[in-house]
N, C-alpha and C positions, 0 to 999 in steps of 0.2 A: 471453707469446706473444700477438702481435694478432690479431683474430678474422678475417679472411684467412688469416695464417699457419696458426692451427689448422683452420681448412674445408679448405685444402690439405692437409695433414698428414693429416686423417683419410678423405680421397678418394683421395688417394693408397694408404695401407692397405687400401682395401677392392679397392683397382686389387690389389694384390698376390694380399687374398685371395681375389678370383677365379680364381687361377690355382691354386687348389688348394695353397697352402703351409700348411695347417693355422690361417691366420691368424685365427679367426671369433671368438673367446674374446676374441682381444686388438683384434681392432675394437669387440666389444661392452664391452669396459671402457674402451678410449677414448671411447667416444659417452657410457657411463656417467659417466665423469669429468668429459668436455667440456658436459655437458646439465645439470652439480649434481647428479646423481644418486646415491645410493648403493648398489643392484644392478640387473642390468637382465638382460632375455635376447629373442632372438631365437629366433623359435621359431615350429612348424607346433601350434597350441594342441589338435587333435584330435586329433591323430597322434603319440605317446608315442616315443622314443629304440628302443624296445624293437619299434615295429612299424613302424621305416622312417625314424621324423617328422626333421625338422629341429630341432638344438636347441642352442644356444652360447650362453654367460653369464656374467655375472660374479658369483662370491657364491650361484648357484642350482644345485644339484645335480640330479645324472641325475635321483636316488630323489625329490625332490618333482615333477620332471616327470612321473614313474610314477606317484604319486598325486597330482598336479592331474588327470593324465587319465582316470584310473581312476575317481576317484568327486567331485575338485572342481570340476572342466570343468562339470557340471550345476548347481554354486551359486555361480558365477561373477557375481557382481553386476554389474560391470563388463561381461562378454560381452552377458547376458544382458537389462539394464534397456533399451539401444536398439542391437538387433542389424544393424540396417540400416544403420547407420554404417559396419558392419565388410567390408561389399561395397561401399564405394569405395574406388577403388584411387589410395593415395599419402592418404588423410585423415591428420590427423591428431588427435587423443582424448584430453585431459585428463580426469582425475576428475570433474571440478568437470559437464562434462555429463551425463554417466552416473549419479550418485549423492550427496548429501550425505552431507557426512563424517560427520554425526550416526548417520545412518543405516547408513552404511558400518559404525563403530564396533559396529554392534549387531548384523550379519549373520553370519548360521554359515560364511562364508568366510570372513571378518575373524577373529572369532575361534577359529576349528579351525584355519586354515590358514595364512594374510598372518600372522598376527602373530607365528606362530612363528619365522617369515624376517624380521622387524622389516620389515616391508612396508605401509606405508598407502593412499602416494599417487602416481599414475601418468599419465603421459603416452605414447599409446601411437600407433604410429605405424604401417598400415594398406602393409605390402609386397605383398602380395597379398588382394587380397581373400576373405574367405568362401566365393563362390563361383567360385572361380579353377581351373580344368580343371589347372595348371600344378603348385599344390600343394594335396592337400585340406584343405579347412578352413580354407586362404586361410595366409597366412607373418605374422604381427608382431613390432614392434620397441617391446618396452616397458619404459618406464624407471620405477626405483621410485624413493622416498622413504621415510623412517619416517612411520608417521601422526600425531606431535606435529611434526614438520617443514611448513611453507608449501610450497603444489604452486607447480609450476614455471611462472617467468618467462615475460612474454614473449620476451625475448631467447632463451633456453633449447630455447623451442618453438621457434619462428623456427628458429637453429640446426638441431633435428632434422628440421622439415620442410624444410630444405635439402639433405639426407642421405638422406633417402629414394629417391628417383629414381640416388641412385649405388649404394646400399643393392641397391636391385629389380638394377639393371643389374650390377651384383658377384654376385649371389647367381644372376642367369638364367646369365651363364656359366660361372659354378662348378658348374652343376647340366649344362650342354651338357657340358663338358667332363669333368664327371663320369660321364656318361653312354655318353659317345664311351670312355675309358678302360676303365671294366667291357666295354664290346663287343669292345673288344682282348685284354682278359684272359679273356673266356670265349670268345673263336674260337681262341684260343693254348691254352687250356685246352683246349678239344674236339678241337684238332688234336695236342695231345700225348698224348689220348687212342686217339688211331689205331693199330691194328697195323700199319699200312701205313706206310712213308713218306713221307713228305710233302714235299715242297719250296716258297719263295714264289722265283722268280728272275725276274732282267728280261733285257732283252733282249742285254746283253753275258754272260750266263749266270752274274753273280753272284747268289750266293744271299744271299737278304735275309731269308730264314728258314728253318729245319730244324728237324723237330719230331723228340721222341728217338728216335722207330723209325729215320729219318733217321741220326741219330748213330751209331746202333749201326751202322749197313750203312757207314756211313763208316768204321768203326772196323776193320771186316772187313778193309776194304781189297782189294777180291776185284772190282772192275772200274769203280768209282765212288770219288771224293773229291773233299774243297775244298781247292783249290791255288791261297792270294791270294786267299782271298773269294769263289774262282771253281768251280763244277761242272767238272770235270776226267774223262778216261777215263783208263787204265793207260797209254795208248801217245801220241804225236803223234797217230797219225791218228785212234784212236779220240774223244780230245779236238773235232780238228777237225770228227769227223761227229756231236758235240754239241753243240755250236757252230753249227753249220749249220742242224739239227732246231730247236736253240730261237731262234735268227732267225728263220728259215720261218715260227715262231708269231707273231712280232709283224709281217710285212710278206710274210704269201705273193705268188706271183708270181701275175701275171697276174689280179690281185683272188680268187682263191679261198682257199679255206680253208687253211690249212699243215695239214702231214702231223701228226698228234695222237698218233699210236702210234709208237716208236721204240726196237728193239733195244740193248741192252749188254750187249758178248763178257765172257766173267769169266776169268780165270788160273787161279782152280780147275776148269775145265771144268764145272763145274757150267752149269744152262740160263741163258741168257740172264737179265740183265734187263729188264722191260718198262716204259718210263717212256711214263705215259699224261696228256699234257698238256691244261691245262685253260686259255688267255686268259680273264682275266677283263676284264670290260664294258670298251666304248672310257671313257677319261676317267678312268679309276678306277686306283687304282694302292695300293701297303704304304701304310698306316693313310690310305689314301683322299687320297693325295695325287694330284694328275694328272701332278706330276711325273717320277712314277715307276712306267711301267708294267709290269706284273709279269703272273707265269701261273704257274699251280700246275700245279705238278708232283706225280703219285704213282708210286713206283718199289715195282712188284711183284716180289718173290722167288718165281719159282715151287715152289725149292726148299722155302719157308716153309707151313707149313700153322697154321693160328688153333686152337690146342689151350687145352683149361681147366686155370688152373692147381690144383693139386691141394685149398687150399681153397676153392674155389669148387663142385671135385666132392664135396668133402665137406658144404658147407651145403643143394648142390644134389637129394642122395643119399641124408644120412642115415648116410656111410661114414666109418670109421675113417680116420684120419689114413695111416695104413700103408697102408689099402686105397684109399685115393686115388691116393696117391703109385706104387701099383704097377699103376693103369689108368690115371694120367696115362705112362707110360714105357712102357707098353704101345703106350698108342696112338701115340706118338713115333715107335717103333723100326717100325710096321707102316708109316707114313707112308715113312720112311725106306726101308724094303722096296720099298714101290709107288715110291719115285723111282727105287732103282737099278732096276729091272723094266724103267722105260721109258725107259732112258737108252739 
């Protein structure tokens, strides 16, 4: 393969593994391969696997990142002989500056640590710097050698300093997009944690999300459903006067505010439901598209009251399992009382 072909080939892969497909191991062995190299890793050098840090590699396991960080990060000969290299951002750091190999050979990292990994000689290549707000401790891209092996080519380097700027720019969106992800899973997560239900719908009153309290009340089927993707009433018309309520939210008349509070009859004659709507920000819309504007909805059962469930009055109390269970049902059944009372 001509050295075009592979600079594509390996820009390409790291195109991919921005997008979060797991790809980070096997870009770092093709840069390992393509550079002469024999292991390499990319990695947050202060920040261990175990408390957050970035780390992918070829040939370098979790457990030596756990103990480079733990206690060899401090006898780092390489880090440490000219630390101020390591806050330019995009440098790139052969051995040969850092350290003679004589000397290399004779250091308590060399031989407590590098040589157990047959590790000598390095080219290391500067994604973020040292002191980089973005990642602590700054991101590098370093390639080994054995220490009886020649450090790396010019060609070699060249190559990796060419790599770099696609390297930073793979890695900054893998980490946005990383980020934007977990905020969708923990607003998903805290909304499935609701006793309430929840709704995300737009403005044809399809629902683009139902958290499980949601589901349950759906499953009632007692004056609410999705019919087609769609928030539904029992009847035509009660359909139509939801329908109407969540239009009103996205385009009230006459520039003011739509009606935010809105009644649903139930077939059990039980009380009403009260669906209390929320528009979210002009512009904003489901995982922040603008395409798609949406308003959360919460559908309160006034019949429902928020009771503990019976281990939780046991952790809370001090009480026997039995005796949980028969002041959780207690309080149930007295709720229940006070609804028919005021019915």
């Amino acid at each position: 393969m001509d050295e075009l072909a592979l600079f594509s080939r390996l820009v390409h892969l790291l195109q991919e593994a921005a997008l979060g497909q797991n790809l980070w191991d096997a870009v770092v062995s093709q840069i390992v391969t393509a550079t002469g190299g024999s292991e390499g890793i990319l990695f947050s050098p202060e920040l261990p696997p175990s408390m957050g840090g970035f780390w992918a590699s070829r040939a370098i396991l979790p457990h030596h990142m756990e103990t480079y960080a733990t206690y060899y990060c401090s006898k780092d000969v390489w880090r440490h002989s000219r630390p101020n290299l390591y806050r330019i951002d995009g440098r790139l750091i052969p051995d040969e500056e850092l350290i003679d190999p004589v000397s290399m050979r004779h250091s308590e990292f060399y031989c407590d640590f590098l040589k157990q990994l047959e590790v000598g000689r390095l080219v290391c290549g500067v994604v973020h710097p040292s002191d980089s707000p973005a990642v602590a401790g700054g991101l590098l891209l370093s390639i080994f050698k054995p220490m009886h092996e020649e450090g790396f080519d010019a060609q070699q380097q060249e190559l990796m300093r060419r790599l770099l700027p696609h390297v930073r720019a793979a890695f900054n969106t893998w980490r946005i997009l990383g980020a934007h992800q977990r905020t969708h899973d923990l607003s998903y997560a805290t909304l499935n944690a609701l006793a309430t239900a929840v709704l995300l719908i737009d403005r044809e009153s399809r629902v683009l999300f139902a958290n499980e309290a949601a589901e349950g009340l759906f499953a009632d089927a007692d004056g609410l459903a999705i019919r087609n993707g769609m928030l539904v009433g029992v009847t035509v018309h009660e359909t139509a006067r939801i329908q109407a309520f969540v239009a009103g939210l996205f385009a009230p008349l006459n520039g003011a505010a739509g009606v935010c509070v809105h009644p649903v009859a139930r077939p059990s004659g039980k009380r009403a439901y009260a669906c209390f709507a929320h528009p979210l920000p002009p512009g904003t819309g489901m995982y922040g598209l603008t395409s798609t504007p949406a308003t959360i909805l919460f559908i309160r059962d006034p019949v429902s009251r928020c009771a503990l469930e019976p281990e939780v009055l046991e952790q809370l109390h001090g009480l026997t399992h039995c005796e949980a269970l028969y002041r959780a049902r207690s309080r149930l059944n007295l709720l229940e009382g006070l609804e028919v009372q005021g019915q």
